[in-house]
C-alpha positions as CSV (number, residue, x, y, z in Angstrom):
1,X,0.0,0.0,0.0
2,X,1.3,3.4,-1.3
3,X,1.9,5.4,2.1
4,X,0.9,9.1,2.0
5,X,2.9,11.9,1.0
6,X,4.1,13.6,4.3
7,X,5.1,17.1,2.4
8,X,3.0,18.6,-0.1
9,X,5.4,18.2,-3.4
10,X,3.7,21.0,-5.0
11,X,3.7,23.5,-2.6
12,X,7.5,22.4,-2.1
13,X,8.8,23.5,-5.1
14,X,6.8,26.7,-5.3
15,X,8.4,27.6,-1.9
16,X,11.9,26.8,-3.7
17,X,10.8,28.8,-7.0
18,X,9.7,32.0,-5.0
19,X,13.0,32.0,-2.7
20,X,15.3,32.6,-5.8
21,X,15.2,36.3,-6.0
22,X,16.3,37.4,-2.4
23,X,17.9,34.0,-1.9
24,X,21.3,35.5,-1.4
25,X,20.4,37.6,1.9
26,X,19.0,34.7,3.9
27,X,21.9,31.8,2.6
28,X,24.2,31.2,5.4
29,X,22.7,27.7,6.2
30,X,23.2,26.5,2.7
31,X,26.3,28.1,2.2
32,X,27.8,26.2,6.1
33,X,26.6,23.1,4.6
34,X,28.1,23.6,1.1
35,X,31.2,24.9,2.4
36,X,31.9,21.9,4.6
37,X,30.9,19.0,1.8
38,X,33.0,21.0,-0.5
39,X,35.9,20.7,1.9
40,X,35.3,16.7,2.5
41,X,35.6,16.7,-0.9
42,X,38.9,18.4,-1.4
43,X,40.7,15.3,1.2
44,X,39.0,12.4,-1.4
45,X,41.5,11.3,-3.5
46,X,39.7,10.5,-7.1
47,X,38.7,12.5,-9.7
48,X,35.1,11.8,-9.9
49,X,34.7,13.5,-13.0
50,X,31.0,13.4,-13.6
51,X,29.0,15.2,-10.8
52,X,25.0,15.5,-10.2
53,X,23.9,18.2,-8.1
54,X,21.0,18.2,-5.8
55,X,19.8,21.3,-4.4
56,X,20.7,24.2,-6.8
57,X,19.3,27.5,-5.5
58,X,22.2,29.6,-6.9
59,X,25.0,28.6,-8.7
60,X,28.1,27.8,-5.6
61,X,27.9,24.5,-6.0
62,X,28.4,23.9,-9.8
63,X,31.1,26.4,-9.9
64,X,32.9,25.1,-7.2
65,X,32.8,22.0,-8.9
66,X,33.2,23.1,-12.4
67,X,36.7,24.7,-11.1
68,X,37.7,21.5,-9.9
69,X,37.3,20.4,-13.3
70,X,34.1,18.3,-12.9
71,X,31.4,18.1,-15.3
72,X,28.4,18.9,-13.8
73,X,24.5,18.4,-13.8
74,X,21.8,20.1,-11.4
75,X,18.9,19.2,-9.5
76,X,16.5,20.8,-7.8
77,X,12.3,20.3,-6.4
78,X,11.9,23.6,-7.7
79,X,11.1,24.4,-11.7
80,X,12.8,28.0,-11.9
81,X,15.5,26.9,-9.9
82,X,16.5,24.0,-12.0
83,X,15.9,26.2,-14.8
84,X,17.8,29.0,-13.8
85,X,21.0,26.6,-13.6
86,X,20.7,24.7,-16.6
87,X,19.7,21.7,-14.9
88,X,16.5,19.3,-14.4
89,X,13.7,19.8,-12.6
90,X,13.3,16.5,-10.5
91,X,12.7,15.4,-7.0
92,X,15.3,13.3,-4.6
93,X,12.7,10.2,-4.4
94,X,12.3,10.3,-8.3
95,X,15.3,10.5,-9.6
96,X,15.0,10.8,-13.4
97,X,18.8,9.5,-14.0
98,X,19.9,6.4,-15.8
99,X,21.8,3.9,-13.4
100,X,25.3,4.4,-13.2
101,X,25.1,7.7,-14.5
102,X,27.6,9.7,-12.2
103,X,31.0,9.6,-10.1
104,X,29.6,12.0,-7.4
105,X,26.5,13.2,-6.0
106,X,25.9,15.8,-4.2
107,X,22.9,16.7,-2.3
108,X,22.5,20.2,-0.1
109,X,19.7,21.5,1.5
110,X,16.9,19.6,0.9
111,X,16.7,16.1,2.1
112,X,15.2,17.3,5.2
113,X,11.9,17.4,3.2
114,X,11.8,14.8,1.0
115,X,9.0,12.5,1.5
116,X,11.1,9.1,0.9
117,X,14.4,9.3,2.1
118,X,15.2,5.9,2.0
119,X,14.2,6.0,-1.6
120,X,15.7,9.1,-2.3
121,X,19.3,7.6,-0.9
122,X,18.1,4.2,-2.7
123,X,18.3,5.9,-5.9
124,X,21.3,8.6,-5.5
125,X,23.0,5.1,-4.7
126,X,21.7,3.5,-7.8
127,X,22.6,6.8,-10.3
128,X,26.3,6.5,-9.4
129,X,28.9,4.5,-10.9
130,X,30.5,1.8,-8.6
131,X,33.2,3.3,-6.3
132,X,31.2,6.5,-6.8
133,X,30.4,8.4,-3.8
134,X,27.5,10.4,-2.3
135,X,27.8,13.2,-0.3
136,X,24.6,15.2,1.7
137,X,23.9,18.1,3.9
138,X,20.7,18.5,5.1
139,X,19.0,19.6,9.1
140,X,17.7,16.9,11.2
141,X,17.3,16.3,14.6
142,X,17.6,19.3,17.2
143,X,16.6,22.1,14.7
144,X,15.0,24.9,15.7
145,X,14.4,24.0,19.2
146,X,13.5,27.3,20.5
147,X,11.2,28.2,17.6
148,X,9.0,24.6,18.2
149,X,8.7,25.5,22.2
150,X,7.7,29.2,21.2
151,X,4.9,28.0,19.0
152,X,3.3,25.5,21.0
153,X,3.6,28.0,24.1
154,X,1.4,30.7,21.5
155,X,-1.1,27.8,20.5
156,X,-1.8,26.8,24.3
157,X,-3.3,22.8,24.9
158,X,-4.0,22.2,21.2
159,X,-0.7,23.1,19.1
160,X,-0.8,22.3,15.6
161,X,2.5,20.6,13.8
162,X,4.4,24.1,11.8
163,X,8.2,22.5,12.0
164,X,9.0,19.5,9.8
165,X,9.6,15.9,11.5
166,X,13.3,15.3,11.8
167,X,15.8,12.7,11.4
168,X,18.6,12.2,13.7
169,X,22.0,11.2,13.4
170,X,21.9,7.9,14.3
171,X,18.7,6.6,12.3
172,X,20.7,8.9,9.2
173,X,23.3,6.3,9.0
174,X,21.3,3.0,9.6
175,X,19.3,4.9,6.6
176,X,22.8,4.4,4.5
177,X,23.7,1.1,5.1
178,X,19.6,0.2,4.5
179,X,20.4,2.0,1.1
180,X,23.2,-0.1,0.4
181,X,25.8,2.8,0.4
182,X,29.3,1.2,1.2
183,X,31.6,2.8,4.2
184,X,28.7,5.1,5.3
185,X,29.3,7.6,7.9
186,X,26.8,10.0,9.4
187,X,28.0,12.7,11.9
188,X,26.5,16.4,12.8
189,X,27.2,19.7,13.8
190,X,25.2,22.6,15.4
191,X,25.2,25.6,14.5
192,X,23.7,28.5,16.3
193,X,22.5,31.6,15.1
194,X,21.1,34.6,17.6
195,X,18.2,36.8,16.8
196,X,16.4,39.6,18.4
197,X,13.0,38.6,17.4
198,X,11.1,35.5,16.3
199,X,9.7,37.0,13.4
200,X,13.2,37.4,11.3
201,X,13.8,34.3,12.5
202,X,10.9,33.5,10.4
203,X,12.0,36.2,7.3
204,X,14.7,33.8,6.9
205,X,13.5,30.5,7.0
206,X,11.2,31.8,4.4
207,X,13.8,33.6,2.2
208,X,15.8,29.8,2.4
209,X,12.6,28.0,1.2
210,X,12.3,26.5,4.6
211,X,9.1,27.3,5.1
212,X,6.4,24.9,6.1
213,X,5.6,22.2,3.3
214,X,3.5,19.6,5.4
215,X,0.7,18.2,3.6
216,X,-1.4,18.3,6.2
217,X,-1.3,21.9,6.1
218,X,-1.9,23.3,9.2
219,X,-3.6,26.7,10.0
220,X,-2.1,29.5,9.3
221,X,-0.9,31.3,12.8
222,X,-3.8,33.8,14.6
223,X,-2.2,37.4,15.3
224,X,-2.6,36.6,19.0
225,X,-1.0,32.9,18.9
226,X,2.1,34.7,16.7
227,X,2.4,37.1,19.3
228,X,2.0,34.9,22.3
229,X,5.3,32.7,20.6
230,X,7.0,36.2,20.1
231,X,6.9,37.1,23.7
232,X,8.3,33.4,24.5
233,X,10.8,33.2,21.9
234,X,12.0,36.6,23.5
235,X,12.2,35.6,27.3
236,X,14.4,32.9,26.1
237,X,17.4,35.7,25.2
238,X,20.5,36.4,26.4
239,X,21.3,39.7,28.6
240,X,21.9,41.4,24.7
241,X,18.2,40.9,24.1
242,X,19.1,38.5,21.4
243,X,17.6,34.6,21.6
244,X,20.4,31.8,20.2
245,X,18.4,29.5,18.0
246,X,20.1,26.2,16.8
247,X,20.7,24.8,13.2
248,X,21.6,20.6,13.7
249,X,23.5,19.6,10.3
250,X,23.7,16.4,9.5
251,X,26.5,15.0,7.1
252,X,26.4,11.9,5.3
253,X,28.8,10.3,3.0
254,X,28.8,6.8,1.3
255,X,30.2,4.9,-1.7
256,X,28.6,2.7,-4.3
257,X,29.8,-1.0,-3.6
258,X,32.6,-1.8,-5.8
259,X,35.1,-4.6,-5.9
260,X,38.6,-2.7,-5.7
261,X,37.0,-1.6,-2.2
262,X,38.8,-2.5,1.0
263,X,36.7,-5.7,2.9
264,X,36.4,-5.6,6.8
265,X,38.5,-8.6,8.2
266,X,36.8,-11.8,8.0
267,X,35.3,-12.5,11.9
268,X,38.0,-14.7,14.4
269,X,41.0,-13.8,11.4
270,X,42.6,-11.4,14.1
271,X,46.3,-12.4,15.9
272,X,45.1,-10.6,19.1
273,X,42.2,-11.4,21.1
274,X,39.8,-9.1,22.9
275,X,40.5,-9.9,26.2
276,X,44.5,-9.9,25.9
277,X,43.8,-6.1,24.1
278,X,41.2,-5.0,26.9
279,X,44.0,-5.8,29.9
280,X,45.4,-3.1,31.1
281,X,49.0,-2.9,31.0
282,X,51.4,-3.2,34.2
């Protein structure tokens, strides 16, 4: 049975289409996550000549890769911002990509609202070429922590869902080895940004295409409830009036199975055993 869509697909890519035009003043999230795949990708030694971007809402990624002399082909949920980088409109969990397609994919800033994720990995898995690799960026668990207690303080007993489910570290990387993604590793970093006020908290998750894409679509916030999380958000602030809201990045990185791959040891082939390793020495 065909489970239900948990974001609305539609209404995600119009919310990527309209952030194009003041993208650039609300990008620091994208740009922390870019930045750091970028420089995982600078200590792996292979060419990987053919890259697929996923994620394109400007054009950092495939000109950092361009000038490492990759050939490159974008992604994105989002029509105009496919279109404004040359690339293909297409969702992670539909992949419109032959198999073995591509050395290296990378996917930014979106995963975090995909509806399939295991599908989506499934398939960036699939599109590579063996000993390709996948690398991903994307906020999960622990996001926006003072945001979700501010709003279900404005709604009262009956809060309605306004922040995306997240995924957390831990079920990220059982996620890659379920995919079938060779030495996967999944690790995460916070990042913490301060504002004064809730509401350009807001401004920028909106201007990042961050906004809420649930297709369940909850109501839209009464004056009285937005005010109500404003004045909670605030008490939350430091002695500089300014309220430190957290960003949890999650980073994952796996290859396509290949035979020139290094094999764990075979079980009970080690010289040394456990015990003789775990005594302590005189």
């Amino acid at each position: 049975m065909t489970q239900p869509d948990i974001f609305d697909r539609s209404l995600r890519a119009r919310r990527r289409d309209r952030m194009l035009a003041r993208f650039a003043d609300h990008d620091f999230l994208y740009r922390a996550m870019l930045d750091e795949l970028l420089d995982r990708l600078v200590d792996v030694q292979r060419d990987l000549p053919e890259a697929l971007v996923i994620g394109c809402p400007d054009a950092s990624a495939r000109t950092a890769l361009e000038a490492m002399g990759k050939r490159v082909v974008c992604a994105d949920p989002g029509f105009a911002a496919a279109h404004a980088q040359r690339g293909v409109q297409a969702e992670e969990d539909a992949l419109p990509f032959a198999d073995d397609s591509f050395d290296l994919v990378v996917a930014c800033g979106t995963l975090d609202s995909v509806n399939d994720l295991p599908g989506a990995l499934i398939l960036m898995r699939r599109v590579l070429r063996p000993d390709g690799l996948m690398l991903a960026a994307f906020t999960g668990a622990g996001t926006l922590p003072r945001l979700r207690a501010a709003l279900m303080a404005g709604e009262g007993d009956r809060p309605a869902q306004h922040i995306h489910p997240q995924v957390d570290v831990r079920a990220a990387g059982d996620l890659l080895s379920r995919a079938g993604f060779a030495m996967p590793v999944a690790d995460s970093e916070t990042l913490t940004v301060r504002y004064g006020d809730m509401l350009r908290l807001m401004h920028d998750l909106r201007g990042m295409g961050a906004g809420n894409a649930l297709a369940s679509h909850p109501p839209a916030l009464r004056r009285d409830t937005l005010m109500g999380a404003a004045q909670h958000f605030a008490a939350a602030a430091d002695a500089d009036g300014r309220t430190a809201e957290q960003m949890a990045i999650l980073y994952l990185s796996g290859w396509k199975p290949d035979a020139s791959q290094p094999k764990p040891a075979r079980r009970g082939s080690g010289n040394i055993s456990l015990a003789d390793a775990l005594k302590r020495k005189d």
